[in-house]
C-alpha positions, 0 to 999 in steps of 0.5 A: 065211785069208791076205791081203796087200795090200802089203808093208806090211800082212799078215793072217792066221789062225793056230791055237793048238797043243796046247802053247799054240803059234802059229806066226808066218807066215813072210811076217810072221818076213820083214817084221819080220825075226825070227829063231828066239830072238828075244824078243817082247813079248806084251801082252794085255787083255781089251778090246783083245785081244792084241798081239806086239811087239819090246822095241824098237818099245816105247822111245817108249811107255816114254818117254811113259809115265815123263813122265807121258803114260800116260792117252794110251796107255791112259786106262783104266789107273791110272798105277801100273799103266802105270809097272810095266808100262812098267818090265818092258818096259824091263828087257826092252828092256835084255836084248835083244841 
């Protein structure tokens, strides 16, 4: 299934490989402008599910999370987990080209 009611927006179905593999839609590679060897960010939790994103589009949560603002990005996590969590993804964002 596949809908895409503007360039902004995009969904789609996929199916997990024999090897745990995905397939990122190509109209999705095109809106994000994501090349083979690009780096992703795959967060999951058992309550919200499961999310890609580049290092990048995670500075700003980064920032709020170190002030002390993480109780509004996830009020369900401890601090201590959230500053671990938000000090892995920068060492991420600090190794993308």
């Amino acid at each position: 299934m596949r809908v895409r009611p503007s360039d902004q927006y995009y969904m789609s179905t996929v199916k997990i490989g024999p090897k745990g593999q995905i397939v990122i839609p190509k109209e999705v590679r095109d809106m994000f402008s994501l090349e083979p060897g690009d780096a992703l960010v795959l967060m999951a939790d058992k309550k919200r599910g499961i999310a890609l994103q580049s290092g990048g589009a995670l500075q700003g949560m980064v920032k709020q999370i170190f002030d002390g603002e993480s109780r509004k990005i996830n009020p369900d996590e401890t601090e201590e987990n959230m500053k671990t969590f938000a000090g892995e993804v920068e060492k991420f964002i600090k190794e993308e080209p």
